[in-house]
ZAMARGU-4260 file (C-alpha; in steps of 0.2 Angstrom, whole numbers, plus 5000, padded with zeros to 4 digits):
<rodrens>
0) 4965/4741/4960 | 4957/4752/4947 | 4946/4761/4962 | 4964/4764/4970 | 4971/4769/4955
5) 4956/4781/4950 | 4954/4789/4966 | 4976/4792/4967 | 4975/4800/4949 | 4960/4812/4956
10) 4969/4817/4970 | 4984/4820/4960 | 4975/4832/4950 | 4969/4843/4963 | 4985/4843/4972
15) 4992/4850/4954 | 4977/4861/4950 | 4977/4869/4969 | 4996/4879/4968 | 4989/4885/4949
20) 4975/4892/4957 | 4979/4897/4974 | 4999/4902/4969 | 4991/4921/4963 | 4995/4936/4975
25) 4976/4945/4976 | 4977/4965/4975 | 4962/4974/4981 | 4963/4995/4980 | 4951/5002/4998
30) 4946/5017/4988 | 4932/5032/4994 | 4918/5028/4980 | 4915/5007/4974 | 4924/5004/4957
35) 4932/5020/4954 | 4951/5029/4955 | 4948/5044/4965 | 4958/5058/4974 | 4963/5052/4990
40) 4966/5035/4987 | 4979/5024/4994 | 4977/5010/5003 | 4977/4992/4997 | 4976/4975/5003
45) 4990/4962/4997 | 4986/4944/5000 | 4998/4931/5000 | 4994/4914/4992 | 4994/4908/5009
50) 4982/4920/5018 | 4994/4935/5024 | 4986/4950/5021 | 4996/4967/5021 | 4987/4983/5023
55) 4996/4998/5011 | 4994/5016/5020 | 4977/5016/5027 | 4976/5033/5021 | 4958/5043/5024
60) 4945/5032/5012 | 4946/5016/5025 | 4933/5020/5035 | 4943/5015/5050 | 4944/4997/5059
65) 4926/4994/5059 | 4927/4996/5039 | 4920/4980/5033 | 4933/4979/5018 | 4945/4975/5029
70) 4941/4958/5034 | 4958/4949/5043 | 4972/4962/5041 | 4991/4952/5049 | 5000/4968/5045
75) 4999/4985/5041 | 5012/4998/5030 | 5015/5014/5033 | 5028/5023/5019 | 5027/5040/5030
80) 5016/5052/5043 | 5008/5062/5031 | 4990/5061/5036 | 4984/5054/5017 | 4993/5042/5022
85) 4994/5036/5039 | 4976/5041/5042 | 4972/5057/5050 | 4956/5056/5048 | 4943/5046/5038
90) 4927/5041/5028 | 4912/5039/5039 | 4909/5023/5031 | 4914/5017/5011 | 4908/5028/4997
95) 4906/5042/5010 | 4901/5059/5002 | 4908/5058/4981 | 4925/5055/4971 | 4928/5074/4971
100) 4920/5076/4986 | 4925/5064/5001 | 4917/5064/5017 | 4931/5063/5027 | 4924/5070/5045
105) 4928/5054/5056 | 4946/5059/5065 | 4957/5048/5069 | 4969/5060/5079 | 4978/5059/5090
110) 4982/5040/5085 | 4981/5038/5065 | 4968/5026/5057 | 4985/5013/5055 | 4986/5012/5075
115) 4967/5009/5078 | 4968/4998/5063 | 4982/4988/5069 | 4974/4989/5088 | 4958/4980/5082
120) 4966/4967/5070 | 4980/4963/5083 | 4993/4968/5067 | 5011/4974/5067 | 5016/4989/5059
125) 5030/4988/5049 | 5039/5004/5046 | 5057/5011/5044 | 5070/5026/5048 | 5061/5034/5065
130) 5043/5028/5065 | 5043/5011/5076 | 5045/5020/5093 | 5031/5034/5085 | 5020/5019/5083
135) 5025/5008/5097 | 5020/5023/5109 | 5003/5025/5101 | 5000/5006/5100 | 5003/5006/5119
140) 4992/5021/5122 | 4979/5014/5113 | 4977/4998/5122 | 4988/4987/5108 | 5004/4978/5110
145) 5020/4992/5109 | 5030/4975/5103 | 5019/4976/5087 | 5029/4991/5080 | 5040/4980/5069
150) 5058/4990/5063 | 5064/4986/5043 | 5078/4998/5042 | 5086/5002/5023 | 5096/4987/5016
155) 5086/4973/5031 | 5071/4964/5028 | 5058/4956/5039 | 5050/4939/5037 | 5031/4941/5044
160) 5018/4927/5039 | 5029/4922/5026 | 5032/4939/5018 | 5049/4947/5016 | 5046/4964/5018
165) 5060/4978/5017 | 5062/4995/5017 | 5070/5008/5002 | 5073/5024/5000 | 5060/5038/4994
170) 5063/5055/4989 | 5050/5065/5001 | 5047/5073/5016 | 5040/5064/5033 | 5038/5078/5047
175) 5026/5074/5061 | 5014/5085/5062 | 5011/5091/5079 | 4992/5085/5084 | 4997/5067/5083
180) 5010/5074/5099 | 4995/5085/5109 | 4998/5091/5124 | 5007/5108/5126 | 5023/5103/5115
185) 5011/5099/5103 | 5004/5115/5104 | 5021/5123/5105 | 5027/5115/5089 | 5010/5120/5081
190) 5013/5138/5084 | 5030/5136/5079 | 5027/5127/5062 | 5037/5115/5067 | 5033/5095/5064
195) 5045/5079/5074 | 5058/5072/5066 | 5053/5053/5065 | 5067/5048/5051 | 5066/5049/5030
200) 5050/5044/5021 | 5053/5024/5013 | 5045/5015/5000 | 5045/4995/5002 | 5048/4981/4993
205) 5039/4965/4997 | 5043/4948/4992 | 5028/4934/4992 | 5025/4915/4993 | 5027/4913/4977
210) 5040/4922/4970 | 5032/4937/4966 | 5042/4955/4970 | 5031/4970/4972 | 5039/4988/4974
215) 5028/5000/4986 | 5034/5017/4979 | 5027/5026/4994 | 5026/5046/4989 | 5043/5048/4978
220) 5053/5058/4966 | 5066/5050/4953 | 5079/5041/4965 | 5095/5031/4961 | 5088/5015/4971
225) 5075/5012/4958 | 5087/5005/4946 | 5102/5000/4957 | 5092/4992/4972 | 5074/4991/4968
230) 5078/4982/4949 | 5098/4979/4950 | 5096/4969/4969 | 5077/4965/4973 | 5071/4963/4953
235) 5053/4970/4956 | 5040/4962/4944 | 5027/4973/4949 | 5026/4991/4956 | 5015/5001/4964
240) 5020/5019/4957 | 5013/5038/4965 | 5010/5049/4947 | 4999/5065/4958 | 5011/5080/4950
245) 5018/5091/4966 | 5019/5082/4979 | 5028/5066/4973 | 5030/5060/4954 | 5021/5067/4938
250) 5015/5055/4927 | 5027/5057/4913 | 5040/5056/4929 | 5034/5041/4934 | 5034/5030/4919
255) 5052/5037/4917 | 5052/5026/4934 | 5043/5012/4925 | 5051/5011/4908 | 5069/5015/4913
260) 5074/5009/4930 | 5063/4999/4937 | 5057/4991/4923 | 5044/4978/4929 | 5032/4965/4920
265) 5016/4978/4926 | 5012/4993/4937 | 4997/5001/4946 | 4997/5018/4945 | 4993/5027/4960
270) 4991/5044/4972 | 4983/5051/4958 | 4978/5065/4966 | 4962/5068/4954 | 4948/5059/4949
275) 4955/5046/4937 | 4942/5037/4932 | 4921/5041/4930 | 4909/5026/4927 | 4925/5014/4930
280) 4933/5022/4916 | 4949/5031/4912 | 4944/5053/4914 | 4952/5058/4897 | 4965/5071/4899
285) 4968/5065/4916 | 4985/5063/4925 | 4981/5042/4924 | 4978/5044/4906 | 4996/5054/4904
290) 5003/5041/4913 | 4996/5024/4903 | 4999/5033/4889 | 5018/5033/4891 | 5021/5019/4900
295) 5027/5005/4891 | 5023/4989/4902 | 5003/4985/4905 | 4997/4996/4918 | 4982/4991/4928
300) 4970/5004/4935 | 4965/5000/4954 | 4947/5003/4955 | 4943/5001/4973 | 4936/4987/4977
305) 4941/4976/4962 | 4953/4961/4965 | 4967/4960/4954 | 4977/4944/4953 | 4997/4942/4949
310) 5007/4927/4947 | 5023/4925/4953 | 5031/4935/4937 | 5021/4949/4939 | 5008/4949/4926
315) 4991/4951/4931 | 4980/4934/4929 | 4964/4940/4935 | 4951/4954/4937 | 4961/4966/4926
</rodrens>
C-alpha cells in the first residue's frame, strides 16, 4: 500500500508540474543575422502550449521553405502583400550577407515565400479583406491545396489547431504589386503604376491554449480599434507593435499604442526598419531605443533566434 501510494503521489506531481511547464506560448523572432534586431525583420513562430505553430509574415530573412528554422509550421499569417512581408524574395540561407546588408537575392515571385512556405509544410494561410482567393490561386498553381486559403474577415475568428485567430483593422496600404499577377496584365499594370486591389491591410489577434491574447499589429498607424476592440473586446496581454517611422508607426507613436489603448502586460517591438541591436545589444540612439525608452510596460527585444516564453497573462517567463 505505501508502494501504491508513493508511486500515486509521484505521478500526481508530474501531472501538476507538466501544465506549469508546458502551459507557456514560445516566441521565436526568424531574423537575417543569429541573435540580433535587424532591418528587414518580420517573421516569427508562435507556439502553442499544445504544439501549433503559426508563422507571422514570412517576410525576406526566412530563407524560404528549405530554411531549417522553420521545423513544423500548421499555419502561416499574412497582415498584407507588401513584399517585406509576404516574401518577395529572400535570404539564400540564415545570416545571408549582414544586418545592414542582407542578402536577399533568392526570389520568390511570382508565388511569395508564404505560398512555397505553406506548399511544403501543407499549412493554411490565414488572411482577411481580399487576400484568400490571391492565395488560394497561387496555392493551386503551385502544387498546394486552394482549400488551404483560410478567410478571417473583421469582427469573425477562426479556430485552427486550437488557436482563435481573428482579424483587425490596420491603418496601411495593401496594393498588389503587379509581378505576383505576370503575364501581359501584369505587365500592363506595371507600366501603368497601378497594383490589384486585394482588400485593406489587417493586423490579427490570436488567442492561445492557455489563455494568452497576443495582438499582431501588422504595419499600422494610430487606429480607434486598438482601444475599442483590440483592449475594450479581445483584452490583448501581449502585443507585437511595428515602430519603423514612415511607413507604419514611429516609435514614440507606438508606445502611445502601447501605454494608452492597448495597454498590455508586455510588447515586442518590431519592423524596426534599422539596425536595432549590435552584439545582441540595444544601438544607442536608435528607433528601439526611443521606443523602450517611452514605453511604459516591459518591452522584449526579439533577437532572432532566441525563444521567448509568455504565460497565459502575458509576462514573459523565459529567455527574456
Amino acid at each position: 500500500m505505501k508502494i501504491a501510494s508513493l508511486l500515486s503521489a509521484l505521478a500526481a506531481g508530474a501531472l501538476i508540474a507538466q501544465p506549469a511547464f508546458a502551459a507557456n506560448v514560445k516566441v521565436t523572432p526568424l531574423g537575417g543575422q543569429d541573435g540580433e534586431l535587424c532591418p528587414l525583420d518580420r517573421a516569427m513562430i508562435f507556439e502553442d502550449p499544445n504544439g501549433t505553430r503559426i508563422l507571422y509574415d514570412p517576410g525576406r530573412t526566412v530563407a524560404g521553405a528549405d530554411d531549417p528554422r522553420l521545423g513544423k509550421i500548421d499555419v502561416v499569417l499574412v497582415t498584407h502583400m507588401h513584399g517585406d512581408h509576404v516574401g518577395n524574395a529572400h535570404n539564400k540561407a540564415p545570416n545571408s550577407g549582414a544586418c545592414d546588408k542582407p542578402d536577399t537575392s533568392v526570389s520568390a515571385l511570382p508565388n511569395t515565400s508564404a505560398v512555397n512556405i505553406a506548399v511544403a509544410k501543407n499549412a493554411k494561410i490565414v488572411t482577411g479583406s481580399e487576400m484568400p482567393p490571391f492565395f488560394a490561386n497561387k496555392l493551386k498553381a503551385a502544387g498546394g491545396d486552394p482549400k488551404n486559403s483560410i478567410l478571417a474577415r473583421f469582427g469573425a475568428s477562426v479556430k485552427i489547431g486550437g488557436v482563435s485567430i481573428a482579424t483587425v483593422p490596420a491603418s496601411h496600404s495593401n496594393g498588389l504589386d503587379p509581378e505576383y499577377i505576370g503575364g501581359d496584365l501584369g505587365k500592363n499594370m506595371k507600366d501603368a503604376g497601378i497594383a490589384g486591389y486585394v482588400g485593406e491591410a489587417t493586423g490579427y489577434v490570436l488567442k492561445f491554449s492557455n489563455g494568452l491574447v497576443v495582438y499582431l499589429s501588422g504595419d499600422t498607424g494610430i487606429t480607434g480599434e486598438q482601444e475599442k476592440v483590440v483592449r475594450g473586446h479581445y483584452a490583448a496581454k501581449l502585443a507585437v507593435m511595428n515602430i519603423g517611422d514612415t511607413f507604419t508607426t514611429g516609435p514614440t507613436e507606438a508606445a502611445y499604442v502601447i501605454n494608452d489603448l492597448v495597454k498590455p502586460a508586455s510588447v515586442i517591438p518590431s519592423h524596426v526598419n534599422e539596425v536595432g541591436t549590435v552584439g545582441g545589444k540595444v544601438r544607442p540612439g536608435s528607433r528601439t531605443e526611443t521606443f523602450l525608452k517611452a514605453v511604459k510596460v516591459p518591452a522584449h527585444v526579439p533577437l532572432s533566434g532566441k525563444t521567448m516564453e509568455f504565460d497565459s497573462g502575458g509576462m514573459c517567463v523565459a529567455g527574456c
